[in-house]
N, C-alpha and C positions, 0 to 999 in steps of 0.2 A: 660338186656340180649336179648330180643326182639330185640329191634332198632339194636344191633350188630347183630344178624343173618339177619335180614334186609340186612343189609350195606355187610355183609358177602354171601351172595348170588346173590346181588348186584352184586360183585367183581365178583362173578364168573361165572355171566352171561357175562359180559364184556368178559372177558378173553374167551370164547367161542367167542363172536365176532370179536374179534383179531383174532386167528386162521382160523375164515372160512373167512374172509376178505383178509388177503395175502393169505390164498392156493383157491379161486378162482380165482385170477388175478397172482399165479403163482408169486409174488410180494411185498415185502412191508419187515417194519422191526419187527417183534414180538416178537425180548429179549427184547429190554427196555420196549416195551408196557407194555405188560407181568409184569415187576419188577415196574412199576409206576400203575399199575392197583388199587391199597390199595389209593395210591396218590390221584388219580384221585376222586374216587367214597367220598373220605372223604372231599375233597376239595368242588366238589357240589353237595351234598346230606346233609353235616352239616356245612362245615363252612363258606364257601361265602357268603357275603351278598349280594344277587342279587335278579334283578329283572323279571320278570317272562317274559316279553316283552323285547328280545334283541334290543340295539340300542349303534350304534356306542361310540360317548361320554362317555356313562359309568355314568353320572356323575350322585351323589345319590346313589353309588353301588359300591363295590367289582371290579374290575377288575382283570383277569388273563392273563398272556401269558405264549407262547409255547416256548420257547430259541430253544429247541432241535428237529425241528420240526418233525424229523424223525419217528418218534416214534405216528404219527398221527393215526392210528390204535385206540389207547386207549380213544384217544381227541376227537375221532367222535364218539367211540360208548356210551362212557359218556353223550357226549352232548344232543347225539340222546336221549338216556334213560332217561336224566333230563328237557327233552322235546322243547329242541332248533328247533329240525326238525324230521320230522318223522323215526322211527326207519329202516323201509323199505328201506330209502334209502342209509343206508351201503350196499345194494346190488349194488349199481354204483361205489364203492370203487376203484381208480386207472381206470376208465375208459376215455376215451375220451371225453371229453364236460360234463364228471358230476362235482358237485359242491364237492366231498370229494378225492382230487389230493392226489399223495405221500406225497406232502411237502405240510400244509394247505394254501390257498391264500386267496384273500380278493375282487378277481373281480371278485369271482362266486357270491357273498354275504350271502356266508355260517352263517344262524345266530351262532355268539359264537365264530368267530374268528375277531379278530381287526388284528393282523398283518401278513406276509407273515414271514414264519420262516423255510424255506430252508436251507439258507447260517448260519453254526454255528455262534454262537461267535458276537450276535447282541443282542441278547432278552435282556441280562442284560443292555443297554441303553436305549433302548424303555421303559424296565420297570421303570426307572429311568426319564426318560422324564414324564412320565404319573402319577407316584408319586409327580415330582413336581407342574403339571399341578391342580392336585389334591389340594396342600396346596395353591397354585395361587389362587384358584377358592373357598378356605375358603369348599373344599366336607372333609369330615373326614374323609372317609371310603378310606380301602386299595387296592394298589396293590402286588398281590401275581405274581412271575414267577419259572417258574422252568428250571434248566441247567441240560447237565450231567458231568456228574463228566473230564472225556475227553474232551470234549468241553471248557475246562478250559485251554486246553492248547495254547486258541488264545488269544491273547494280547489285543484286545479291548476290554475283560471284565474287567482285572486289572485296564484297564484305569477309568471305570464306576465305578467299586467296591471303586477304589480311592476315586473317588468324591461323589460319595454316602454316604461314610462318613466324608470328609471335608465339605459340604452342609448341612451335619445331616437332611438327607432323613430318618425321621424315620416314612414313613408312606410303608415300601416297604419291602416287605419279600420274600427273594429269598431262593429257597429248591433249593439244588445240590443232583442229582440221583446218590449215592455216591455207583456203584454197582461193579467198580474197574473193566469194557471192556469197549472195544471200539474196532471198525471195524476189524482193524488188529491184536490186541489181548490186554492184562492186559495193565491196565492203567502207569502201573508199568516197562513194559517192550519195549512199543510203546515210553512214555517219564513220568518218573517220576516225580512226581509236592509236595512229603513229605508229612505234615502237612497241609491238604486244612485249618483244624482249626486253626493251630497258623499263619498261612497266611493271613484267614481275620481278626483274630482278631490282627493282627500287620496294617490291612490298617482298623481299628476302627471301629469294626463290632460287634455287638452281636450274639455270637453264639451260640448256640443248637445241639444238636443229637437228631434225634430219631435212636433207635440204632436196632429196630424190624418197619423195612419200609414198609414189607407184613405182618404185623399184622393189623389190620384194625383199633383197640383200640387201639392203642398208637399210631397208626398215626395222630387221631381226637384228640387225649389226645394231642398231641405233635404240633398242629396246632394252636388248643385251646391256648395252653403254649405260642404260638411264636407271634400271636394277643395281647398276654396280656403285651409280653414285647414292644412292638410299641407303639410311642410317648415321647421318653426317651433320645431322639436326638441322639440314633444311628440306621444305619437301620440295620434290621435282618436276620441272616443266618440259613438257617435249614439243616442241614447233614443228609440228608436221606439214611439212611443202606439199598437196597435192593439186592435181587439176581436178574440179571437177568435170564428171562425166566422163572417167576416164576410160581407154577403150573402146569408145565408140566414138569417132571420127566426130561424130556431126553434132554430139551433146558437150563436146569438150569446147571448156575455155568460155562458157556462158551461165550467166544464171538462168536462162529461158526455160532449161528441164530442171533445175530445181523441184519443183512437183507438179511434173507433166507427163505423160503415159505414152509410150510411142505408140501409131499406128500400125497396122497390118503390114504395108509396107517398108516402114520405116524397123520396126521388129526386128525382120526380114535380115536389113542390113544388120542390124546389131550384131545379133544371132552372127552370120557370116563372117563378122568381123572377132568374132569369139567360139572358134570350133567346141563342139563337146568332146570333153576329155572323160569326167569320171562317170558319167551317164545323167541325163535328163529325169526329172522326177514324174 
């Protein structure tokens, strides 16, 4: 019980950082961040296996990418907090010549990001490149990425998805932010995509849910679970059920703050609704 209020305070410190990050630059996207916030803090606080000194290669280590880059808000305040770079400097968030841009890059030399993840509908090949580079190179250890669920609706991931199981990449575990928006509205009504599960497991995927994505414990439980089924010569999919906007009352269960910045007021609430635990940057 400890280690989860940990982890659970954790989360909610983040999620304050999200919030005062787009509404000082007026800027940025804070429903998905928000709804992968549980993602995040469980990925490197318990289950990456990484190394404490960032460096490109990865190799000897866990590596992760961004697919959805958008959503960067969550990916810097994590990193900062897991001690990649100082926490302080989410205060240059979307500014001019700072190292943490909207979309994360890779020529500021932000420790903790390997790739540029702007343009949707790309991460799922990279992570498939770097998984194979991985069994190339005789390293054990995985690569994790994460999509969103809309995001799904570009065709170079089927391509990747394809061959990541005719290859039997099974060192490669991709989570889908299964939160049902995107920009313009329900995933459902922008373009319908059915069954995300019986569509990877018809291109030879092992699939999973974790069906509580903002629980903290079953998201570690359910990470845990998707690690253990790696090595089995298929690679692995994880259905992440979240809400977006999660945590804050008024951003939840809409695409509307998808990439919208709250006001003074509106902050205000957020903030309230997520006390500081490990201290404000």
């Amino acid at each position: 019980m400890p280690k989860t209020k940990q982890l659970e305070d954790f989360a909610t410190q983040v999620r304050r950082d999200i919030l005062r990050q787009v509404h000082k630059v007026n800027s940025g996207h804070p429903g998905g961040s928000l709804g992968c916030t549980e993602f995040f803090v469980a990925l490197y606080q318990e289950v990456l296996d990484r190394k404490d000194d960032f460096n490109m290669d990865g190799i000897g280590e866990d590596i992760f990418f961004l697919s959805n880059g958008h959503i960067s808000p969550v990916y810097y305040s994590v990193l900062a907090r897991s001690g990649y770079f100082p926490v302080e400097e989410l205060n240059t968030f979307r500014l001019i010549n700072s190292r943490l841009q909207g979309h994360p890059t890779t020529h500021e030399g932000l420790p903790g990001i390997r790739i540029a993840s702007g343009s949707l509908g790309q991460g799922m090949s990279v992570a498939l490149g770097a998984a194979q580079a991985k069994k190339l190179n005789n390293d054990s250890h995985l690569v994790y990425s994460l999509h969103g669920d809309g995001e799904l609706q570009e065709g170079q991931n089927w391509e990747a998805i394809m061959y990541a199981s005719g290859k039997k990449v099974d060192n490669l575990i991709a989570t889908i932010d299964l939160n049902g928006q995107q920009i313009d509205g329900s995933t459902d009504d922008v373009l319908a995509m059915g069954s995300l599960k019986a569509k990877f497991e018809a291109f030879g995927w092992d699939v999973m849910e974790i069906k509580e994505g903002n629980n903290i414990s079953a998201v570690v439980e359910g990470l845990k679970e998707a690690k253990n089924r790696t090595g089995k010569g298929k690679p692995v999919c994880v259905l992440l059920h979240t809400v977006m906007g999660n945590g804050v009352d008024f951003m939840m269960h809409t695409h509307a703050w998808h990439g919208k910045a709250p006001n003074d007021e509106q902050l205000e609430i957020g903030l309230a609704q997520n006390p500081e635990t490990l201290g404000d940057y």
